[in-house]
C-alpha positions as CSV (number, residue, x, y, z in Angstrom):
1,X,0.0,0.0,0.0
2,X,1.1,3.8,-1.0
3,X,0.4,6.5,1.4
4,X,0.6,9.7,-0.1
5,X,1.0,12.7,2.5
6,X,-1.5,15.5,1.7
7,X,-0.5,18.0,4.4
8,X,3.0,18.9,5.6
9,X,4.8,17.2,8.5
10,X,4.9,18.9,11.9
11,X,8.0,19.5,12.8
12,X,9.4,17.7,15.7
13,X,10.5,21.1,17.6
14,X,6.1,21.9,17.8
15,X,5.8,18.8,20.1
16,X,5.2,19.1,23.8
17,X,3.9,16.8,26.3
18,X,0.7,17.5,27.2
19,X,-0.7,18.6,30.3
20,X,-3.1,15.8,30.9
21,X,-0.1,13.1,30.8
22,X,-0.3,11.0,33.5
23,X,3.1,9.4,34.6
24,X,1.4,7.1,37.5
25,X,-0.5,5.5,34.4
26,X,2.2,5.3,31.7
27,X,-0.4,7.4,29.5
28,X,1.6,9.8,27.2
29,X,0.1,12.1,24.8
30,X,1.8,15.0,22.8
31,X,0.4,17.7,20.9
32,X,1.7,20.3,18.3
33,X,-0.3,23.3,17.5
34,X,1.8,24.7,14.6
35,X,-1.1,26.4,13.2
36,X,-4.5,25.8,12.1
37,X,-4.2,21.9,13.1
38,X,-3.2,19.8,16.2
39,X,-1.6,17.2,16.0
40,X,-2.2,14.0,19.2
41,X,0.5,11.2,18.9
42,X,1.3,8.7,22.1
43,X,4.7,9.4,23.4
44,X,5.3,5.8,23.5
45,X,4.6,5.2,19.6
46,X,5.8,8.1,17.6
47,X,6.5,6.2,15.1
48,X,2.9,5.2,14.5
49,X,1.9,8.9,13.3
50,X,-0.5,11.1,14.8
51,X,-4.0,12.4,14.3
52,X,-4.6,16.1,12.8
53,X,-7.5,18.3,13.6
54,X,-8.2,21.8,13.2
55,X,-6.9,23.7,16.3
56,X,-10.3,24.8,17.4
57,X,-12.0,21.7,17.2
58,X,-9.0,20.5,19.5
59,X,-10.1,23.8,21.9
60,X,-13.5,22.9,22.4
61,X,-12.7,19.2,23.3
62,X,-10.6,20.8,25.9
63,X,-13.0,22.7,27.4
64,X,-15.1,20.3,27.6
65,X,-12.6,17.6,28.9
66,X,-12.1,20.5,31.3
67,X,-15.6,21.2,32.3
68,X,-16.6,17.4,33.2
């Protein structure tokens, strides 16, 4: 199978670990916000990819996260 990338790569320098990590747990997200995307990748299995969408989408699942 051929993948074809559509979008540009995020650069490795966007990535941060993200608040909600949990070390107790071993759960280890990352996200890049190098624009009008973010990008979600596990810590553990960068080499797997990551998931894209648009940064405000990505802000209201926050909020909403954050509101319970």
């Amino acid at each position: 199978m051929t993948v074809e990338r559509t979008t540009p790569p995020i650069p490795e320098a966007a990535w941060f670990t993200s608040s909600y990590t949990s070390s107790d747990t071993g759960q280890c997200v990352e996200v890049a916000l190098p624009g009008t995307v973010a990008g979600v990748r596990d810590t553990k299995r960068r080499e797997q990819g990551h998931i894209r969408v648009p940064t405000r989408s990505w802000q209201r699942l926050l909020l909403h996260v954050k509101q319970g």
